[in-house]
C-alpha positions in Angstrom: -21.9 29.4 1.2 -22.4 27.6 -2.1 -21.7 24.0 -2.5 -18.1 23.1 -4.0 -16.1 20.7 -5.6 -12.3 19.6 -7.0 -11.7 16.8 -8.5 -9.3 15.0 -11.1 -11.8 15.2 -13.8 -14.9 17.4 -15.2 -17.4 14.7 -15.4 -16.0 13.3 -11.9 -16.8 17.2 -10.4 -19.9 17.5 -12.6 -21.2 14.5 -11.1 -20.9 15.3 -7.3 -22.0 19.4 -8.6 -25.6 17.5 -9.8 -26.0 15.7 -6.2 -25.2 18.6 -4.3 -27.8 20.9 -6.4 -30.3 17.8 -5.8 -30.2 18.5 -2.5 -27.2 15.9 -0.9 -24.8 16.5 1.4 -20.8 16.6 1.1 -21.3 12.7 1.4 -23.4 12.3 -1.0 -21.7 14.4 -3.6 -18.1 12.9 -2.9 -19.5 9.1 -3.4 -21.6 10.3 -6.7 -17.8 11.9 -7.8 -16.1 8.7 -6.7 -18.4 6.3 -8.5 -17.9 8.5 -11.8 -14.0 8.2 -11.4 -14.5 4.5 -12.0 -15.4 5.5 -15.7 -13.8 9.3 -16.6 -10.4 7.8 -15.0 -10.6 4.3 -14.6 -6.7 3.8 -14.5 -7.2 5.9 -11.5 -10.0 4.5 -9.5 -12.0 1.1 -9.5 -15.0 -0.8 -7.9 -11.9 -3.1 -7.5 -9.8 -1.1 -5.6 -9.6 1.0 -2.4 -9.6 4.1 -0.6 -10.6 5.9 2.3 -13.1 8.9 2.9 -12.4 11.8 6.1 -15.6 13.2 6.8 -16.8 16.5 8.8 -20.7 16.9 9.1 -22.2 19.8 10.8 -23.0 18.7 14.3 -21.4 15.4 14.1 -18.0 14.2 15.2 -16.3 13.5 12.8 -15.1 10.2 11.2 -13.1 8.0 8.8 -14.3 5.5 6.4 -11.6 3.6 6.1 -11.8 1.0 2.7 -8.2 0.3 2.4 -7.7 -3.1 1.2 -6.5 -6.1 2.9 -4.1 -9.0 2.2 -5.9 -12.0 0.9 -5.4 -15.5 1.5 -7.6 -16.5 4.2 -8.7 -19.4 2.3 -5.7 -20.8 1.3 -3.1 -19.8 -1.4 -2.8 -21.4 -5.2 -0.2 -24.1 -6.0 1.5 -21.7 -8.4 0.9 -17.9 -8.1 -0.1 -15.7 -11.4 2.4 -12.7 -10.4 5.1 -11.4 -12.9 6.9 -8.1 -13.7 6.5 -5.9 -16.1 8.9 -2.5 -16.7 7.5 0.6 -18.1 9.0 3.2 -19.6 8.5 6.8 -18.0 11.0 8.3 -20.7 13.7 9.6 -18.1 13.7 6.4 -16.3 11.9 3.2 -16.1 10.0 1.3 -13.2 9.1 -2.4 -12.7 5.7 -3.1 -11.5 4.1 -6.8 -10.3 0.7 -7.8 -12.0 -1.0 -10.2 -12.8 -4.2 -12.3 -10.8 -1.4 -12.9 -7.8 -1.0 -9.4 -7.3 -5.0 -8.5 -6.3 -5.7 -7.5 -3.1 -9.1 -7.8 -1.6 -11.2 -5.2 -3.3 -12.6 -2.4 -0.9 -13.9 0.0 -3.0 -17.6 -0.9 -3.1 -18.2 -2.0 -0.2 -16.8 1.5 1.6 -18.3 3.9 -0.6 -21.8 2.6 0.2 -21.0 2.4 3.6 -20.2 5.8 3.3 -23.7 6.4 1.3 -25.9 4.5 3.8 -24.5 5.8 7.0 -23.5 10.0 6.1 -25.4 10.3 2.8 -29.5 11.7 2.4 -30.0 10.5 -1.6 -31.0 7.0 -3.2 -28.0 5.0 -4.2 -29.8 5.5 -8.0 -28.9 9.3 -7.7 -25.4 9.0 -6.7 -24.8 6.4 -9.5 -26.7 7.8 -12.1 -24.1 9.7 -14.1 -21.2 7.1 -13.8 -23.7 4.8 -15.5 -24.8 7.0 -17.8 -21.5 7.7 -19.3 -20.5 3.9 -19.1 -23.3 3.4 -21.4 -22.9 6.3 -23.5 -19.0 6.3 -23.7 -16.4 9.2 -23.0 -13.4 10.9 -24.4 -10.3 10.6 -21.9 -8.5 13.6 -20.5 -5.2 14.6 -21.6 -3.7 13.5 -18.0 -6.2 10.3 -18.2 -5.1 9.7 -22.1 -1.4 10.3 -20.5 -1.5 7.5 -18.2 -2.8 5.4 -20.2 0.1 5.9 -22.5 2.3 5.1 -19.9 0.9 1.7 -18.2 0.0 0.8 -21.6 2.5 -2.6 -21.2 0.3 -3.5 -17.8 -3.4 -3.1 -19.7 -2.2 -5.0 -22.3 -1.9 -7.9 -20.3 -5.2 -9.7 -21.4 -7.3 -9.3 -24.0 -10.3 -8.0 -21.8 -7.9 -4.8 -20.7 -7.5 -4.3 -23.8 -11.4 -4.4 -25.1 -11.8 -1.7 -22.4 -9.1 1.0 -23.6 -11.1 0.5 -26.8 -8.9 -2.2 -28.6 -5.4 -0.1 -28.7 -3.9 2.4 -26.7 -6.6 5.1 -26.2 -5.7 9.2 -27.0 -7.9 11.9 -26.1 -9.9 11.2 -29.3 -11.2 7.6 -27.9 -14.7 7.0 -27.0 -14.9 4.7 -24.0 -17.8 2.8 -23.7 -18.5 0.2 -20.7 -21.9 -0.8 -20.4 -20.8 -4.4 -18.0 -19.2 -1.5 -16.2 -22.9 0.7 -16.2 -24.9 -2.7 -15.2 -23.2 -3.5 -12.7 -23.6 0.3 -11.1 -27.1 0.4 -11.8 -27.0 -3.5 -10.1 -25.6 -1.9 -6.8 -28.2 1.2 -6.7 -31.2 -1.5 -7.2 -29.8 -3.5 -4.7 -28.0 -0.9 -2.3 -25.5 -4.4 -2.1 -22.4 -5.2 -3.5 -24.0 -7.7 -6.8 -22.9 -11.3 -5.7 -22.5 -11.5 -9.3 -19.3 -9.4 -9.0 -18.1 -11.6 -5.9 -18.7 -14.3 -8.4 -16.7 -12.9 -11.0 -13.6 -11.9 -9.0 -13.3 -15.2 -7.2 -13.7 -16.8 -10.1 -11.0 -14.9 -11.8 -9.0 -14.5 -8.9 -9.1 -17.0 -6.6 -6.5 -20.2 -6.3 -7.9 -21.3 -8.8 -6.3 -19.1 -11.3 -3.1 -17.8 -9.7 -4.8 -15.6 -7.2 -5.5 -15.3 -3.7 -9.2 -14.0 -3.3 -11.9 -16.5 -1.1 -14.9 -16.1 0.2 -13.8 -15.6 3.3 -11.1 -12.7 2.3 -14.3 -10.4 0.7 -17.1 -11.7 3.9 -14.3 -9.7 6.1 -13.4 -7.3 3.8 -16.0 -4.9 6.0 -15.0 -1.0 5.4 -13.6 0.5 8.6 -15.1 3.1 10.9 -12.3 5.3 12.9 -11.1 8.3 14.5 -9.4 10.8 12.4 -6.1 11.3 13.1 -5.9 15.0 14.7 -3.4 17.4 14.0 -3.5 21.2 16.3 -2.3 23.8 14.8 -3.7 27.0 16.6 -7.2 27.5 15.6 -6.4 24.8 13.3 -7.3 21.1 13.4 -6.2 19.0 10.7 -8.1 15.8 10.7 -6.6 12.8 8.4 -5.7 9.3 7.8 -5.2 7.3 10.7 -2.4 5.0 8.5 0.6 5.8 8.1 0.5 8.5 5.4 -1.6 10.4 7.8 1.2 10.2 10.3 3.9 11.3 8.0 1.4 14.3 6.9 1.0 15.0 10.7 4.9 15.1 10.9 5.5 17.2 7.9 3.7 20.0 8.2 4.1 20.1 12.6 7.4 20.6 11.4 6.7 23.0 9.1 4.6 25.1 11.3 7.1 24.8 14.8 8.9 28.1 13.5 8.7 31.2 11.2 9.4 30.6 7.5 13.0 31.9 6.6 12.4 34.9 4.5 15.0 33.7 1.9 12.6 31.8 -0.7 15.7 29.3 -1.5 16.3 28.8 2.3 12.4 28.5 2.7 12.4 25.7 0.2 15.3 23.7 1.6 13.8 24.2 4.7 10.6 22.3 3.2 12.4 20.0 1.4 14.5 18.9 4.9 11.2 18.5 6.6 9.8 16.6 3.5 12.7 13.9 3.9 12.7 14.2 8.2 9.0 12.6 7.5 10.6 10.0 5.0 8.8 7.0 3.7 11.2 4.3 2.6 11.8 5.0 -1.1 10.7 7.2 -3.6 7.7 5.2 -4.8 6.0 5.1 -7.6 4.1 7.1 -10.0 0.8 7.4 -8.0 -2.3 5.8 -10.0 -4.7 7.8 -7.7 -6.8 10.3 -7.4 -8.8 12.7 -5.3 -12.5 14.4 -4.6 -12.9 17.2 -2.2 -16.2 18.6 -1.2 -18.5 21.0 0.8 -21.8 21.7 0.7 -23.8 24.8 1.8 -24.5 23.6 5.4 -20.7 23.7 6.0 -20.1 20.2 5.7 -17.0 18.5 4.5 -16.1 14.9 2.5 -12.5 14.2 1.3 -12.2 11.0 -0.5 -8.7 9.8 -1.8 -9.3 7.0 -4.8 -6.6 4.1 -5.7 -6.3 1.1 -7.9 -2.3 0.7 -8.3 -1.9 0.6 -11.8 -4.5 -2.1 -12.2 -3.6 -5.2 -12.4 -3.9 -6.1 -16.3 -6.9 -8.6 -16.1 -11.1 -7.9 -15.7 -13.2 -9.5 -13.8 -15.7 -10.9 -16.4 -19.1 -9.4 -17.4 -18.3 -6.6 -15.0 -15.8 -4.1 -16.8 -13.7 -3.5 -14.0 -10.2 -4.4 -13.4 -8.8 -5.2 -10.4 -6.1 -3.4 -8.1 -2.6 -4.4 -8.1 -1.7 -3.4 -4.4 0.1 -6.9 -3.9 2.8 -5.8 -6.9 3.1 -2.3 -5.5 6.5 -2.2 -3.4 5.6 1.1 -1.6 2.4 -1.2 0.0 4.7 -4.0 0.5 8.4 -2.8 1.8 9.6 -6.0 3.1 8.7 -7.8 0.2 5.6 -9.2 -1.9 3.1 -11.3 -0.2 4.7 -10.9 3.3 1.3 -9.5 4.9 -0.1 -11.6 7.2 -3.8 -12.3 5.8 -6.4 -10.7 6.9 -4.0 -7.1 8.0 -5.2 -4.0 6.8 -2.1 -2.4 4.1 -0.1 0.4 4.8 -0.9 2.9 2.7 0.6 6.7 1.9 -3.5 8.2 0.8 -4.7 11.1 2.9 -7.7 12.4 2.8 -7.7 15.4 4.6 -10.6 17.7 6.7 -9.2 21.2 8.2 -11.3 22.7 11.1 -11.2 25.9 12.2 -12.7 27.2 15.4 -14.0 23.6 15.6 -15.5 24.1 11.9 -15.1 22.2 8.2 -13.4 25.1 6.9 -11.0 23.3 4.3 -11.1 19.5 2.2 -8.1 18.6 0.0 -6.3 15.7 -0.5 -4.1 14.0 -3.7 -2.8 11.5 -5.3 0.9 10.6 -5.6 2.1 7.8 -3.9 4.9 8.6 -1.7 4.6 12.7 -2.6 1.4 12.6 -0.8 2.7 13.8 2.5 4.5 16.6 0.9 2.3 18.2 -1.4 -0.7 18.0 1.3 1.4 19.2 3.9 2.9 22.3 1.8 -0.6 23.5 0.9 -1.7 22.8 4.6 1.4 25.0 5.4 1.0 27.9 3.0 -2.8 28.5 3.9 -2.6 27.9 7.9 0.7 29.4 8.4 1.2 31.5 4.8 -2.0 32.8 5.1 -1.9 32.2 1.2 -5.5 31.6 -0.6 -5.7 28.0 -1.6 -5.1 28.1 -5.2 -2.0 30.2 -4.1 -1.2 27.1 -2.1 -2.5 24.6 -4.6 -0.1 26.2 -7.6 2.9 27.6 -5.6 6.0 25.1 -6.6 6.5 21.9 -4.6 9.4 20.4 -3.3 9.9 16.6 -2.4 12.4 14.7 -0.5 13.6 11.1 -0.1 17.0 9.8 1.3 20.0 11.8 -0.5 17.4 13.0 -3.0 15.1 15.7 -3.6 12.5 16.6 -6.5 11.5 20.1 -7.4 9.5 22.0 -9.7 11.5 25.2 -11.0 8.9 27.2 -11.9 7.1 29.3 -9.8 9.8 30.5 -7.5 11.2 34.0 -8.0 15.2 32.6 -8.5 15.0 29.1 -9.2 18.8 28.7 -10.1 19.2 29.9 -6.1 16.6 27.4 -5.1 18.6 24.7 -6.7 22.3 26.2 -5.5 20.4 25.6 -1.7 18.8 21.8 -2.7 22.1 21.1 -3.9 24.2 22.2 -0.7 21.9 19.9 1.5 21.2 16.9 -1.0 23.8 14.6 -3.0 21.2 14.5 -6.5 18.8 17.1 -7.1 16.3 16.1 -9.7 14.6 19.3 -10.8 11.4 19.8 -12.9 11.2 22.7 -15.4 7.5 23.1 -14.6 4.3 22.2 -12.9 4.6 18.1 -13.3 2.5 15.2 -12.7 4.9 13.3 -10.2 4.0 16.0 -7.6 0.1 14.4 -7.3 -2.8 16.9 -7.5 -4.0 18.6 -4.7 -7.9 19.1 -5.2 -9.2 21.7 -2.6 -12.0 23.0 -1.6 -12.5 26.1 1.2 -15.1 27.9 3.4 -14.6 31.7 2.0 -17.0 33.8 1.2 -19.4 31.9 -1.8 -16.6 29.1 -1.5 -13.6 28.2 -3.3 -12.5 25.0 -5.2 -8.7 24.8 -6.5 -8.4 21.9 -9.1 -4.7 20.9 -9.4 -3.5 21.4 -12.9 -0.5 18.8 -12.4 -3.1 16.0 -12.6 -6.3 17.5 -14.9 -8.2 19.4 -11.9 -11.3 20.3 -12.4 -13.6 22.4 -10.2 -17.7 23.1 -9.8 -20.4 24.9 -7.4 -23.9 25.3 -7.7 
């Protein structure tokens, strides 16, 4: 089989394509794609942020690296906290987010994706961050999804001058050149050094710390190691799904057990209530946010398997300086905090809905997918686990096929794709008080990038948020 990759954008599925015909390894690739996310969809994914990587090696058990971030404050809090709201407008609604220096959780990102690199990975650090620097330095044009969200937490990077300077000085479109050589330094700094820089420690406790309204010390990022654990386990048959061990992995695990406990009804509108019942039976809390993530699966030719889920919030509206990066917002995020901001006990790990995702079959990496989405993470992974195990489909059947989503007395759905979609509704609305439907494939249903053990390999970028696909 040929090495493949999906990701959220081309340069992010270029990049890990390059390792793997270098001669790396799933690990290698994924961490070269993730480190290129930081520039080609930097609303997306930061050196600042978190994430978590599920990894299946050939003869190897295999593992999480778990880089979620934890609540700060170890070394005291400020006398007054920088932490406000700010409301953006989504055009059909709006949604109030928390920024500000207050609202910075202790960056992960870094330090898990080279614990990722030294421990699973076979290149030098300089090869995996060789094309995220190169087009920090040189600039790139956004994406249309990238140039989208931009558009829309526009009123959070305007915060502070220095988000600003890195959108370019104004609002970006797709005809923007991004250039962020601090950004390509400090890369090239952590390659040379195969360390996180202390000169970025520097810069974000300076920034962040008490100091300034925030809650970062030393003694938040000296324990701020990334996390080595189990993969959750899910049997299906020949089947084993291995995931997050938070709790979005358990709400994946409960979704699609549900899903696969009994024959699919052959009425396609009773199917989809069916899914969209066992969407809202694995329930988070509320219907979250917009889902400032994203995703890299990939496999290489010996079989193995790296699934690497990306998240920064929606930034939090202020740089750490000399470094071009901006910091998470995972403290302002109600999804991350559902009994209200700051009431983490220091030092805990945060809940988070990312699931990176490995399917086995016969004991084997035979599938990597994952998205992002916030709360609809559950349901879209689960649906495409479901329609591939279960279905039988091929994965980008799976990865296009029209998704359903369920919270509470509510439930989303995209109207295309199903053969009667007025029917689908009539069923949604007998089982739910407010049906919110979508005409077509939309953004708020994440983007399932997939990759699959068939023949010469397959890779499924999700078109809902700018998939892109590669193999050597």
């Amino acid at each position: 089989m040929r090495g493949v990759v999906a990701a959220g954008d081309p340069r992010t599925a270029e990049a890990a394509r390059d390792v793997l015909a270098d001669g790396g390894n799933a690990v290698d690739a994924a961490v070269a794609g993730a480190f290129t996310a930081f520039v080609a969809e930097p609303l997306l994914a930061s050196a600042a942020g978190a994430g978590m990587m599920t990894i299946a090696l050939p003869d190897a058990p295999p593992l999480v690296v778990d880089f979620f971030s934890t609540m700060p404050g170890l070394g005291g809090t400020p006398d007054r906290l920088d932490f406000h709201a700010v409301e953006v407008d989504f055009g059909a609604t709006t949604q109030t987010f928390h920024v500000g220096r207050g609202s910075v959780a202790t960056p992960a990102a870094l330090p898990g994706l080279l614990e990722a690199a030294r421990r699973f990975g076979t290149r030098p650090l300089s090869a995996l961050v060789a094309a995220a620097a190169r087009h920090a330095r040189e600039g790139l044009t956004l994406s249309a999804e990238n140039a989208m969200v931009y558009s829309l937490l526009w009123a959070i990077q305007r915060q502070s001058p220095e988000a600003v300077a890195l959108a370019g000085g104004a609002l970006p479109d797709r005809t923007t050149r991004l250039v962020n050589p601090a950004l390509a330094d400090l890369l090239e700094e952590v390659a040379s050094l195969d360390a996180v820089p202390p000169r970025f420690t520097r810069a974000l406790l300076d920034a962040f710390g008490p100091g300034h309204g925030g809650l970062l010390s030393p003694v938040d990022l000296e324990r701020a190691a990334p996390r080595l654990v189990e993969p959750r386990r899910i049997a299906l048959g020949e089947w084993t799904v291995l995931t997050s061990p938070h709790v979005g992995g358990a709400r994946v695990a409960r979704l699609v057990g549900e899903l696969t406990s009994r024959a699919p009804e052959t009425d396609e509108a009773e199917e989809a209530a069916r899914i969209a019942v066992a969407s809202r039976n694995a329930s988070a809390r509320d219907p979250g946010g917009r889902g400032s993530t994203t995703h890299v699966s990939v496999m290489d030719a010996a079989g193995g398997a790296a699934s690497v889920t990306l998240t920064n919030g929606e930034g939090c509206g202020f740089v750490a300086p000399g470094t071009g990066v901006q910091p998470n917002n995972f403290l302002g995020e109600e999804d991350l905090n559902p009994d209200g901001f700051h009431h983490h006990a220091p030092g805990t790990v945060l809940p988070t809905m990312i699931a990176p995702t490995v399917a086995l079959r016969h004991g084997r990496p035979r599938m990597a997918l994952g998205s992002g989405g916030s709360n609809r993470i559950r349901s879209v992974v689960s649906q495409v686990l479901y329609r591939v195990i279960a279905l039988g489909a091929t994965l980008e059947e799976a990865v296009l096929a029209p998704r359903v989503h369920a919270e509470g007395d509510d439930v989303w759905l995209e109207r295309a794709g199903w053969r009667d979609p007025d029917a689908v509704e009539r069923a949604l609305e007998a089982r739910f008080a407010r049906v919110h439907p979508f005409p077509g494939r939309a953004f708020y249903f994440g983007g399932v990038h997939a990759v699959r053990a068939t023949g010469d390999g397959e890779a499924v970028g999700d078109p809902r948020r700018g998939g892109a696909v590669a193999s050597v």
